[in-house]
N, C-alpha and C positions, 0 to 999 in steps of 0.2 A: 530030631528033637521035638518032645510035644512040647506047648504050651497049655496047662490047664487054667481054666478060665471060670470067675463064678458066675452064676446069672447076675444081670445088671448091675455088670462090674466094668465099664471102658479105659483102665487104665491098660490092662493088655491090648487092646484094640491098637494105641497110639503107640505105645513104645513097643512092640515086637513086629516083626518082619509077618506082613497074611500068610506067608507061607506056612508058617508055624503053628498058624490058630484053625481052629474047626472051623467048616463052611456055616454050622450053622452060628456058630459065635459070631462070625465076620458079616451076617445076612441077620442077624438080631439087631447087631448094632448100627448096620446102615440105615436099618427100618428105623429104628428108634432116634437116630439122628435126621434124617430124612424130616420125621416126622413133629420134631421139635423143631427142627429150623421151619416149617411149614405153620404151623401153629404159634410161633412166636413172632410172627409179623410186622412192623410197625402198626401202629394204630393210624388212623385216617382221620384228617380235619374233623369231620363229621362227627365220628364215633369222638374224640377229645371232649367238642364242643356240646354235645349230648349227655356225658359223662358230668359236666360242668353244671347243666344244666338242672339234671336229677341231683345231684349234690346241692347244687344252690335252694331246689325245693325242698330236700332235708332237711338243708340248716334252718329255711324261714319256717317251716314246720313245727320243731322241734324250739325254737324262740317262742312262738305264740300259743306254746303246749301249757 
């Protein structure tokens, strides 16, 4: 039994058996999982306190505009 599959569609990924699904479906979606978990990181003390900090120049920017 095939599994047909759309591009950048993961709900077949999780609910059918890999056997079922094309290697290139199955090797799309590792990548693209792969690469969101990799990309979606915590943010770091620094990078927070930096974000805060551009923000806080913003807002006193934007008051004395």
């Amino acid at each position: 039994m095939t599994i047909y599959s759309k591009k950048n569609d993961l709900l077949n990924y999780f609910i059918h058996d890999n056997r079922f699904l094309s290697k290139e479906y199955i090797k799309g979606c590792e990548d693209f999982l792969k690469n969101e978990i990799k990309n979606n990181q915590p943010k770091t003390k620094d990078h927070n306190i930096n974000k805060y900090r551009s923000d806080l120049k913003t807002l006193q920017f934007l008051e004395n505009k």
